[in-house]
N, C-alpha and C positions, 0 to 999 in steps of 0.2 A: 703549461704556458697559457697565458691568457689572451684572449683576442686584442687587450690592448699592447700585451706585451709584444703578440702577433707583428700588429701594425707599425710599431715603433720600430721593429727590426726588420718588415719591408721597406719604410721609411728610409731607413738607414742605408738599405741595399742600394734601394732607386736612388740614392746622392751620386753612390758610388758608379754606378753603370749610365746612370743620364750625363755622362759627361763625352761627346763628341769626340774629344780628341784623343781618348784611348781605344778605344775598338768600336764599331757599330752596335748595340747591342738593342737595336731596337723592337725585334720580337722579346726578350729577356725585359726591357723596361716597360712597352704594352703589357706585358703579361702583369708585370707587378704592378701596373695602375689600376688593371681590371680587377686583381684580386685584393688590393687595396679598398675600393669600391665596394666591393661585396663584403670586406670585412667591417669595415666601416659603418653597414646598415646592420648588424651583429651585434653592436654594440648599442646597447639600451638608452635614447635619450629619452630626459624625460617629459613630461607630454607641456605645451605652451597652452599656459591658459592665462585669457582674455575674461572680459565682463560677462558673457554668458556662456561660456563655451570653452571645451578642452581640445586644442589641436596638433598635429604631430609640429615638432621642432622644424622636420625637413621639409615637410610641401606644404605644412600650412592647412591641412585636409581635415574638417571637423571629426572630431573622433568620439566626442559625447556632451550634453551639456555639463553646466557647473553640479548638477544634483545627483547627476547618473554616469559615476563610472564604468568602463566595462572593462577589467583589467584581466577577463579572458581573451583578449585583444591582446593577443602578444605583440603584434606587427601590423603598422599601417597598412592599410588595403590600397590605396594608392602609390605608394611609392615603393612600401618593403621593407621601413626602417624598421627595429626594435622598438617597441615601448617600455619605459618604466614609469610607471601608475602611481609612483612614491610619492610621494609630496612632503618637501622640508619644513618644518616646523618653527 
């Protein structure tokens, strides 16, 4: 299984238990937001680049200029996300 198929079937979970008027489950739906969360950063976005500079998707955190990548940066140092260094063609 993969971290997106992961999240698409916590996804699915938390519809099914964030719903008030079957049971309380609100340690059960906590739980799946936090680990939603942290799967979420697992998954590799890829890096935003602007006129000088490459930044992460989620906080925006310079992560190298336009000339110097550093794609043994697997993960922003700020936030935690994944990076993917790929650049589409």
């Amino acid at each position: 299984m993969t971290n997106e198929e992961a999240r698409m079937n916590l996804e699915k979970l938390l519809q099914i238990y964030d719903d008030p008027g079957i049971i309380d489950f609100t340690v059960i739906v906590e739980s799946i937001k936090m680990a939603l969360e942290a799967l979420e950063k697992q998954i590799p976005k890829k890096v935003r680049i602007t006129t000088s500079t490459k930044r992460c998707a989620v906080c925006g955190r310079q992560l190298s200029g336009i000339g110097n990548m550093h794609p043994t940066r697997l993960y922003c140092q700020k936030c935690g996300q994944a990076i993917d260094w790929t650049e589409d063609e």
